[in-house]
C-alpha positions in Angstrom: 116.0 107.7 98.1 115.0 107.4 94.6 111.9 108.4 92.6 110.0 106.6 88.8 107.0 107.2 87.0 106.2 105.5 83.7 103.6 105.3 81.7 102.2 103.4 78.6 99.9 104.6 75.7 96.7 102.7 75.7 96.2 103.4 72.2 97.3 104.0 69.2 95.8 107.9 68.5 98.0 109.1 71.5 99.9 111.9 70.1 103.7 112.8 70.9 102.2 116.1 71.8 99.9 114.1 74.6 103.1 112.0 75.5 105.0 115.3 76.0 102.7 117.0 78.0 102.2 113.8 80.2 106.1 114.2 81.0 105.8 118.0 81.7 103.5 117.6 84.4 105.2 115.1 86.0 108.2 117.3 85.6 106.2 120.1 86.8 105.3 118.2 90.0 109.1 116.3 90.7 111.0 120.2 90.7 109.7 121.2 94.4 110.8 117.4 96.0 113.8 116.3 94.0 117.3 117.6 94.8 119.3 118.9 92.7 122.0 116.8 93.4 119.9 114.1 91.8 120.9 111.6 88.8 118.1 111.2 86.1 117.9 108.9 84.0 115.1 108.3 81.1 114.0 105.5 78.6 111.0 105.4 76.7 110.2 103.6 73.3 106.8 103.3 71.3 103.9 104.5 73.3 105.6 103.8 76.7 108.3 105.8 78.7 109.9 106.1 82.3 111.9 109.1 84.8 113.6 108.0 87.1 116.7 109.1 89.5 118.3 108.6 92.4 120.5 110.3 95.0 124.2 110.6 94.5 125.4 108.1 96.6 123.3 105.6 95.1 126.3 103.9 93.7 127.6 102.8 97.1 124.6 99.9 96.4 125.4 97.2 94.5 122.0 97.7 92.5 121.9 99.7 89.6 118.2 101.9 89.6 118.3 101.2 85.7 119.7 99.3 83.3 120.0 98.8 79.3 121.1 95.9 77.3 119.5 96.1 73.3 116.0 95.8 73.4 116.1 94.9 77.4 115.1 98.0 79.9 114.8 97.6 83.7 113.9 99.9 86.4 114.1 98.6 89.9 111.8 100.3 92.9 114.3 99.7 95.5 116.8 96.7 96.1 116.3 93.2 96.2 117.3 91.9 99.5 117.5 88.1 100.0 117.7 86.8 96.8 120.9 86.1 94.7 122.6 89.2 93.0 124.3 87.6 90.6 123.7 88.7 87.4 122.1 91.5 88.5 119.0 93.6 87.1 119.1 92.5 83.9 119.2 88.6 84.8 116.1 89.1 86.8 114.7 91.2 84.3 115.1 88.1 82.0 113.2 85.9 84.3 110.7 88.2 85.0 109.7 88.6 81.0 109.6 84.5 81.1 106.9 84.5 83.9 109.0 83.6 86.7 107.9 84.7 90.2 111.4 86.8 90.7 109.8 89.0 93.7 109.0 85.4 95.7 112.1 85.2 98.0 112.1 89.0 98.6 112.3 90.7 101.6 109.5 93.8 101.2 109.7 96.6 99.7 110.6 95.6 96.2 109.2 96.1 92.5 110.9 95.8 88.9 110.0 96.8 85.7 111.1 95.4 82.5 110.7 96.1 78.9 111.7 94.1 76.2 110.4 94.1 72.6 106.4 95.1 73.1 106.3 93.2 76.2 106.6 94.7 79.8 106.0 93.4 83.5 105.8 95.5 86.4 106.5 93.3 89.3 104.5 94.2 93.1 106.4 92.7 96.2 104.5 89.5 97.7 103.4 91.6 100.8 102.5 95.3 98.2 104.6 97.1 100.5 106.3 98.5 97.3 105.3 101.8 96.6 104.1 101.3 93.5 101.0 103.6 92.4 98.7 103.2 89.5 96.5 105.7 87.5 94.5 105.3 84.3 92.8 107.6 81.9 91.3 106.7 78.4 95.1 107.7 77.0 97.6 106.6 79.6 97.9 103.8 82.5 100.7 105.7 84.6 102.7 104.4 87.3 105.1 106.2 89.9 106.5 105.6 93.3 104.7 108.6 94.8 101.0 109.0 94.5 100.9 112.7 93.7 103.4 111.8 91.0 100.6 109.7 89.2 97.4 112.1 89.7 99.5 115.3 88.2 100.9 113.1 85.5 98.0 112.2 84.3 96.2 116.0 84.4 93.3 115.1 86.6 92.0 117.8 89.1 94.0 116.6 92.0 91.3 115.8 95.2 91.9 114.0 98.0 90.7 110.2 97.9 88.4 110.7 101.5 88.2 106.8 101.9 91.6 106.5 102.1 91.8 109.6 103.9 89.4 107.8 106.4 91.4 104.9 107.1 94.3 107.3 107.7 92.1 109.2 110.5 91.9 105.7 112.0 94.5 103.9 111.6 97.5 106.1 111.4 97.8 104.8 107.7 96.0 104.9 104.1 94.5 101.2 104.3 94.6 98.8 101.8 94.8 99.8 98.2 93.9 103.5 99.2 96.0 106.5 98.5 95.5 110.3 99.6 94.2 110.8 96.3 91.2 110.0 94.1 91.9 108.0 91.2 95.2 106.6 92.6 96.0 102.9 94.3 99.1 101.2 95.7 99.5 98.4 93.6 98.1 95.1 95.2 100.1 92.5 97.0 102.0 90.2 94.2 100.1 91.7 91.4 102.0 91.4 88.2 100.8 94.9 85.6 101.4 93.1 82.1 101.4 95.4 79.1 101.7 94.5 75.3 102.2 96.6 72.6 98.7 96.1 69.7 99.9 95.7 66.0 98.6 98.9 65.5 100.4 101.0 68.4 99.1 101.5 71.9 99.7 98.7 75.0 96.9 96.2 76.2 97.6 96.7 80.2 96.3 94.4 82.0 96.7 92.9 86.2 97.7 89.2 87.3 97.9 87.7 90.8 101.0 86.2 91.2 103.3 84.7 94.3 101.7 86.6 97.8 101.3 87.1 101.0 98.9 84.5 101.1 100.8 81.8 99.7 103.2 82.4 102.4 100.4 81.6 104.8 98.7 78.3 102.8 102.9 77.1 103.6 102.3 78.2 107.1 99.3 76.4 107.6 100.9 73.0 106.2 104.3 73.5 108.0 101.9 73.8 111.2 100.5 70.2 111.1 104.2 69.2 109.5 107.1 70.8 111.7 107.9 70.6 115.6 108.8 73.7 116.8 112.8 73.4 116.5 111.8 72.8 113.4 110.2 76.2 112.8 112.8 77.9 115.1 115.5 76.2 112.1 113.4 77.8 109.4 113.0 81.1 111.3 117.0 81.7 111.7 117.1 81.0 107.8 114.9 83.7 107.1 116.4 86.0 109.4 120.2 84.9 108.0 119.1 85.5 103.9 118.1 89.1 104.8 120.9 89.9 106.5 123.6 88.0 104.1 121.5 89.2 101.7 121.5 93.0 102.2 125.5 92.5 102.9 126.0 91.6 99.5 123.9 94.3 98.2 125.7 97.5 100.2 128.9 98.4 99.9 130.1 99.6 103.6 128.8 98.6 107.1 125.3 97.8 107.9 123.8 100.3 110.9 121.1 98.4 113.2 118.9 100.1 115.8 119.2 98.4 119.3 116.8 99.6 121.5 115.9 97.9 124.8 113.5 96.0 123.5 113.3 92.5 122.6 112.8 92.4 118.7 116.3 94.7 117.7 117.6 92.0 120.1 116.4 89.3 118.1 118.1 90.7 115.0 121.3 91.6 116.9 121.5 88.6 118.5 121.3 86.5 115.0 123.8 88.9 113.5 126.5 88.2 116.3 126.3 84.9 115.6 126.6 84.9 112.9 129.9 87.1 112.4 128.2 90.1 111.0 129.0 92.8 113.5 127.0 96.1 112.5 127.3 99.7 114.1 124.5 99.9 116.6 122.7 103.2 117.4 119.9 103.8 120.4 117.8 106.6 120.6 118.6 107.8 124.5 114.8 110.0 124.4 114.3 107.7 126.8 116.8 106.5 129.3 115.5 103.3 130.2 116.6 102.5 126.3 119.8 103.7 126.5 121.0 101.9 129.7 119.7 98.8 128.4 121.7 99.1 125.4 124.0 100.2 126.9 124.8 97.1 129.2 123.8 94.9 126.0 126.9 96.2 124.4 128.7 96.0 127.5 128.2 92.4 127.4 129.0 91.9 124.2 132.8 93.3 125.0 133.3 92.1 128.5 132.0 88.5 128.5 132.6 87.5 125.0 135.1 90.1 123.6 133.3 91.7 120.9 133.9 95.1 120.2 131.1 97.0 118.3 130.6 100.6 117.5 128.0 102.1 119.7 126.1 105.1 118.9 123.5 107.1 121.4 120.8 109.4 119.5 118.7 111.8 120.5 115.9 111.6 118.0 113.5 114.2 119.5 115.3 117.0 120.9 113.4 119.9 122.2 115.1 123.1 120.8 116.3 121.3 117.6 112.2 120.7 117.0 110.3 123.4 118.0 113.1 125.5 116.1 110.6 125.1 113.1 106.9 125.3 113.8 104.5 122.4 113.9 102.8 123.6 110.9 105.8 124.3 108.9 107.0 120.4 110.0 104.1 118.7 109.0 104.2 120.6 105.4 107.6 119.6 104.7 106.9 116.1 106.1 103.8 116.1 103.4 105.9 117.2 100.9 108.4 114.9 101.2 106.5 111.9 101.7 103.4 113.2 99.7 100.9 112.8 102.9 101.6 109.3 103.8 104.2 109.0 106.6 103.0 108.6 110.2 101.8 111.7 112.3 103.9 110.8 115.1 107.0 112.0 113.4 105.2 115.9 113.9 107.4 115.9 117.0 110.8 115.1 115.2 113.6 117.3 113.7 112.4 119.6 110.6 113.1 117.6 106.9 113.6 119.5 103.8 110.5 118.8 102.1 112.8 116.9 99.4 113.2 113.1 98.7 116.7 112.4 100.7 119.8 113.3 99.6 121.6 110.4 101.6 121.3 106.4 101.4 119.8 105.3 105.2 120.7 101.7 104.9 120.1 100.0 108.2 118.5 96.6 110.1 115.6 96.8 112.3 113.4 94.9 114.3 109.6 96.2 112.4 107.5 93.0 112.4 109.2 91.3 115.2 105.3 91.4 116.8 104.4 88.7 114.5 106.0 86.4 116.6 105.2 87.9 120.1 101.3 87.8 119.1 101.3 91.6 119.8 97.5 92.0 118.8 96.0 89.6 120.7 93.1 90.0 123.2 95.2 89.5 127.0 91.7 88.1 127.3 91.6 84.8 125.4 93.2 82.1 126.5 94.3 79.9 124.1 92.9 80.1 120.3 89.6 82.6 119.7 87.0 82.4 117.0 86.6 84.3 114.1 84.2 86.9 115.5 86.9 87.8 118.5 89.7 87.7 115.8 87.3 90.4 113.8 86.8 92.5 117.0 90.3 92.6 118.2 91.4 93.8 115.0 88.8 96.5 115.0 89.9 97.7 118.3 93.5 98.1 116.9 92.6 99.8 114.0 89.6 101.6 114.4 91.4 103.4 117.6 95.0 103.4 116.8 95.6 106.9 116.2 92.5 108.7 118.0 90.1 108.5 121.1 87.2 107.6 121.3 84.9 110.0 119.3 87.6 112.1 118.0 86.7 110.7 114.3 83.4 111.2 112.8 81.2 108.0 113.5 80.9 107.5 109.3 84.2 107.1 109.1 84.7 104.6 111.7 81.8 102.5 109.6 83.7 102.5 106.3 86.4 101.3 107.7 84.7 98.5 109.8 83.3 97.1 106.5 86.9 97.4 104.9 88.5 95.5 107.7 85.9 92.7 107.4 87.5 92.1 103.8 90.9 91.3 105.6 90.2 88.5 107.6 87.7 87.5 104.4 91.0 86.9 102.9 93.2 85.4 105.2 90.4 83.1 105.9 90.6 82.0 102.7 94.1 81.5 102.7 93.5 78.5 105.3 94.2 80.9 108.6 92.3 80.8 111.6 91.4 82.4 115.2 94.5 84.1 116.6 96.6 84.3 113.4 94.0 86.6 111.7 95.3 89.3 113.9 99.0 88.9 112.5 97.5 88.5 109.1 96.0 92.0 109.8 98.5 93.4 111.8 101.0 92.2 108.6 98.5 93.5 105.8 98.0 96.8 107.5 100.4 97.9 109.9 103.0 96.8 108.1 102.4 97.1 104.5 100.7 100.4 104.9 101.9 102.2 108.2 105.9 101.1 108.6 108.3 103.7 107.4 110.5 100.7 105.7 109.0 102.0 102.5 110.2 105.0 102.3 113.9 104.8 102.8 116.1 102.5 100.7 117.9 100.3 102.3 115.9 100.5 105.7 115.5 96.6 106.3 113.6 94.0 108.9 114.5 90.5 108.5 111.2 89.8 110.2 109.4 90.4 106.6 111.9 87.5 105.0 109.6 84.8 103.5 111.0 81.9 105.5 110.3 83.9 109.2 107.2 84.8 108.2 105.9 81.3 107.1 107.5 80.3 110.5 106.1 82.9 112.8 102.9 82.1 111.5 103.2 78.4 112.1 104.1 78.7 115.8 101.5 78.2 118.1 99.8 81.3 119.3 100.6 80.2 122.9 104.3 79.8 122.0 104.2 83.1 120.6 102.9 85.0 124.1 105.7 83.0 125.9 108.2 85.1 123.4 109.2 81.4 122.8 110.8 82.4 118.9 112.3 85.4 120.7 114.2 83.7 123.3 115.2 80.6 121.0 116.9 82.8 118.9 118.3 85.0 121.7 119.8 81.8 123.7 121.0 80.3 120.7 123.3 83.1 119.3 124.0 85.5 122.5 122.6 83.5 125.7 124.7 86.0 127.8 121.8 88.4 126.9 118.7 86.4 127.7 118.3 87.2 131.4 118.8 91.4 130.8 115.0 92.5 131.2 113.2 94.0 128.5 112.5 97.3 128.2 110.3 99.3 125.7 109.8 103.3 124.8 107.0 103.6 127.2 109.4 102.6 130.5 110.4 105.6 132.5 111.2 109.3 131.7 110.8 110.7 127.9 113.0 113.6 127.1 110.9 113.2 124.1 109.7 116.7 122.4 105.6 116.5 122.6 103.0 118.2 120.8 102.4 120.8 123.3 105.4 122.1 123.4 107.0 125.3 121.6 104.1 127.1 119.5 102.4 123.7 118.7 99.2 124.3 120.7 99.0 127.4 119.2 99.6 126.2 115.4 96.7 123.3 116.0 94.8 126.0 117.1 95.2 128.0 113.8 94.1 125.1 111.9 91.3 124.8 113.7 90.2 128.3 113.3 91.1 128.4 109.9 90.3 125.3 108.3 87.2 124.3 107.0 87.7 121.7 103.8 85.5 118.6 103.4 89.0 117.0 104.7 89.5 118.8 107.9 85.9 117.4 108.9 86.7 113.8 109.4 87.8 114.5 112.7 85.1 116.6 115.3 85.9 119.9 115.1 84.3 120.5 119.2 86.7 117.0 120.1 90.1 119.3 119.1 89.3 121.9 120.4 88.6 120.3 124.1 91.6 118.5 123.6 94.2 121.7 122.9 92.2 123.2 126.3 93.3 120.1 128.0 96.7 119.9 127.0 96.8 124.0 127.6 95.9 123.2 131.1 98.4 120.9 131.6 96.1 117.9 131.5 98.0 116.2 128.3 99.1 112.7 127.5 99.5 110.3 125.1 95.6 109.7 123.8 95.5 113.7 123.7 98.8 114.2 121.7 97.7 111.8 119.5 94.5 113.4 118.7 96.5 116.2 117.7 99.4 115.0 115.7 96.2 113.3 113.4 94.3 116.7 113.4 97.1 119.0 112.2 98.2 116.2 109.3 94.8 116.4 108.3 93.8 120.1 108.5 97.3 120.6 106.7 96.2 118.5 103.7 92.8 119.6 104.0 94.4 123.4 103.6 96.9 122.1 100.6 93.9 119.9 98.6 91.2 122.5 99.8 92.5 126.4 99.5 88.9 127.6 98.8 87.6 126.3 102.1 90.6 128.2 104.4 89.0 131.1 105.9 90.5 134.2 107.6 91.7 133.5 111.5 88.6 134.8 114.1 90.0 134.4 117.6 93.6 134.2 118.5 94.7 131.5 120.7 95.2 133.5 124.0 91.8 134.5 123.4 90.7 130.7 122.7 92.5 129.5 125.7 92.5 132.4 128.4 88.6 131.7 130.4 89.2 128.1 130.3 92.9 128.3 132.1 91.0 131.0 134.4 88.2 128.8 135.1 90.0 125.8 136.0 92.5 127.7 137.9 92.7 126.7 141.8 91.0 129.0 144.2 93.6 131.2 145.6 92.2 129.4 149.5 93.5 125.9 147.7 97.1 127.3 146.2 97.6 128.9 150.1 97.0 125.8 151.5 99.3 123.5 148.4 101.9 125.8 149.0 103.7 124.4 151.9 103.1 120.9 150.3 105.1 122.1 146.9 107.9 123.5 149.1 108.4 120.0 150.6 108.3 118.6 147.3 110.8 120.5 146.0 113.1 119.0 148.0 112.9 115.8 146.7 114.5 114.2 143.6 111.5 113.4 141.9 109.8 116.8 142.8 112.4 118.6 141.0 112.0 116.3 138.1 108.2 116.5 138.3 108.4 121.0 138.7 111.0 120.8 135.6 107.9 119.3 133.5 105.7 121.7 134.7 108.1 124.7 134.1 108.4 123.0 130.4 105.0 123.1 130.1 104.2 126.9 131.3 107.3 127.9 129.2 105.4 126.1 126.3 102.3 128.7 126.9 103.6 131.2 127.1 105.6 130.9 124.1 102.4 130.0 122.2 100.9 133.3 123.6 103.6 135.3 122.4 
């Protein structure tokens, strides 16, 4: 991983003294997250400066973070898959300072700075998946790669941003331009931040929209009425090639794909077979549906057409290795590493450090692939829909992603249905229509804001390379139901694998560690009695606490865990932004929990007459199985009573 801030002077009474101070802060808030092992590096000239560093293996890339030549200084935010490296940072630094639209033929996440001679350009990616964060003051525009980074930098009383917060109680993700906190915004998709230095000291900072996203659909919408569909299934396996070739000639060792058993990591596999580019593949075996699917894909591979590839089998959420740490002490470390902004799901992975990765994570997957699959459409509508359905469907995606039905505070469900009206505003105006409003959502949202590609360098999906996207937008929405760019690509390059069913996370057994087990009911349960920022009340207080009763009882799934895993990120930021509003604890959670599990407790009459039925079910395969979950689950009580 990597971290940069810079900043510029925005006039020309900024003392040193303010310039040094500026850096001590952001010093001040780097220590805690960046590893020792780290390499710094630092340029500044008049009125302007940047940190940056890098993990230790960053020299296994192909892509300097930095680089100086005389008056020329670049920082990169990440590496530039898909275009040519020739030349490398400084060469696109150079073309970057003439105006050209360097970042065009980039597979997200990408940004470059360059300074040269009072003139500087801070490049966003076309899609603003880049984490690129702005701040300004009277004194100083900053910029950073973590939001936090910017709002300490610039000495502002640090507060959460409660819109974005909003959209993160919703959605699973801080929407749009929004960041967790006030005064701080992801830089906007293909917005160029031009700065040049006044005669008399300071920088004149100002934002231009260049190459983005929505060019890529105006070219969608003339290569519909232009191209036939082998056409667009030609175009599709370009894009999918650059990113691939292209991230080859940027790493130096061998490329790591995840193949699940589902059909877009075949997609990608499939194309990279064929195309000689043989990468280790890894499954996560949490479920076993996955990991026999994979299993016989790789079989496949050897027996039929006598390719040999390395196959690794994961277990990504194993039970003792997670609930080792408790759920509080997870989510804090996940905060800290990712300052707030990673998915809540990951509450039932591994413990991280709390630091920025020591380790380069460079590997292929199939995020995005549901562009082409029409993922978000109604099962409804048949054929096309109007822009009203289009508008509702997307509302039902991202109003109730990541909680039930009342779970959120009904205010914050109405900002962000007047937010989301904004998004179709604009890919209307980019020429789209009906159907293909939901990808341009699903795209601007779910994967800009919510996909963990941007937090992990190297972590690439071919599905975000210009020429797929323009083509996956281009295919009729009927094509895309019938998996018809899916298959094309499958038959083309590994037809052996077109007929093995497709399976997904959700089919079968989970060994998968949930929410509920361990201490975790217990931690929520904390937060709830503890908790009381303006943060922690997005969610319904009375809605959490009926779920952990639920899941206490046994009575969890998905929609409840879910609930959950957004409560405790909150109330955890809520205790970190809001210290004054924690309160001392009032009940403990045996006492929270104990008359509800004795009130819905079977009548000892019911359990007499159950008895003989549970015997006979123990006898069975899936009765053990079944009992085992249950034991897991009154283990998990207990332990939370302890």
């Amino acid at each position: 991983m990597y971290f940069v801030l810079g900043y510029f002077a925005r006039h020309g009474n900024v003392s040193d003294d303010a310039r040094r101070r500026l850096v001590e802060r952001a010093e001040q808030a780097l220590a805690p997250v960046v590893p020792e092992s780290y390499v710094r590096h630092r340029h500044e000239g008049p009125g302007w400066g940047v940190l940056a560093g890098h993990s230790a293996d960053w020299n296994r890339l192909r892509w300097p973070l930095t680089a100086q030549d005389g008056e020329v200084t670049v920082v990169s935010f990440g590496i530039p898959v898909g275009v040519d490296p020739a030349g490398g940072p400084l060469r696109m630094a150079g073309r970057l300072l003439a105006g050209d639209d360097v970042h065009a033929p980039v597979v997200p996440p990408f940004g470059l700075l360059a300074v040269r001679d009072g003139q500087a350009e801070l490049q966003q990616d076309w899609l603003g998946m880049c984490r690129i964060f702005i701040g300004r003051t009277d004194d100083f525009v900053v910029f950073a790669s973590r939001p936090g980074l910017v709002a300490q930098a610039l000495g502002s009383p640090l507060a959460p941003d409660l819109d974005g917060w909003a959209s993160y109680v919703s959605a699973g993700h801080f929407g749009g331009d929004s960041s967790p906190y006030a005064g701080v915004r992801l830089l906007d998709p293909g917005v160029r931040m031009s700065a040049v230095r006044r005669p008399g000291g300071g920088w004149e900072v100002a934002e231009r929209q260049r190459f983005s996203a929505d060019d890529l659909m105006r070219r969608a919408v003339a290569a519909q009425a232009e191209c036939s569909f082998d056409e667009l299934m030609e175009l599709a396996g370009t894009g999918l090639g650059a990113a691939t070739a292209g991230l080859s000639r940027l790493y130096d060792g061998t490329l790591r794909l995840g193949l699940s058993g589902g059909k877009d990591s075949r997609v990608i596999a499939a194309s990279m077979v064929g195309a000689g580019v043989l990468p280790t593949f890894f499954t996560n075996i949490d479920t076993k549906a996955e990991g026999d699917t994979a299993r016989h894909l790789v079989g496949v591979l050897r027996e039929k057409l006598g390719v040999e590839v390395e196959h690794q089998l994961v277990h990504a959420s194993p039970l003792a290795r997670v609930t080792a740490t408790d759920l509080v002490d997870r989510v804090r470390r996940l905060h800290a590493e990712y300052d707030y902004q990673f998915p809540s799901s990951y509450t039932v992975r591994p413990a991280r450090s709390g630091q920025l990765a020591e380790q380069l994570a460079v590997t292929i997957g199939g995020a995005a692939g549901e562009l082409a699959t029409g993922y978000w459409y109604p099962p409804e509508v048949a054929g096309d829909c109007s822009r009203a359905t289009a508008d509702e469907a997307i509302r039902s995606k991202l109003l109730l992603a990541a909680v039930t039905p009342g779970a959120a505070h009904p205010e914050v469900h109405e900002k962000e249905r007047a937010r989301l009206l904004t998004i179709t505003d604009r890919g209307a105006a980019a020429g789209l229509t009906g159907l293909r409003l939901t990808d341009y959502a699903y795209l601007m949202e779910r994967m800009r804001r919510w996909s963990a590609l941007a937090y992990s360098v190297g972590m690439v999906t071919p599905f975000l390379a210009p020429d797929f996207i323009v083509a996956a937008f281009a295919v009729d929405p009927q094509r895309k139901r019938e998996r018809a760019m899916h298959m094309g690509v499958i038959r083309q390059y590994v037809p052996e694998w077109a007929d093995v069913p497709f399976v997904s996370v959700n089919t079968g057994r989970s060994t998968v560690t949930r929410i509920w087990d361990g201490t975790g009911l217990a931690s929520v349960h904390g937060l709830l009695d503890t908790v009381h920022g303006e943060l922690s009340q997005l969610m319904r207080r009375e809605v959490v606490a009926k779920t952990i009763l639920a899941c206490a009882a046994g009575r969890g799934g998905g929609p409840q865990e879910r609930v959950l895993q957004q409560y405790v990120w909150l109330a955890a930021a809520s205790h970190e932004f809001e210290p004054g509003a924690v309160r001392p604890p009032t009940q403990s959670y045996q006492a929270f929990v104990k008359p509800y599990l004795k009130a819905t407790r079977l009548p000892r009459a019911a359990r007499k007459v159950l008895s003989p039925v549970v015997r006979q079910v123990k006898r069975t395969d899936l009765g053990r199985r079944v009992l085992a979950q249950v034991r897991r689950r009154i283990d998990a009580r207990k332990g939370a009573s302890a």
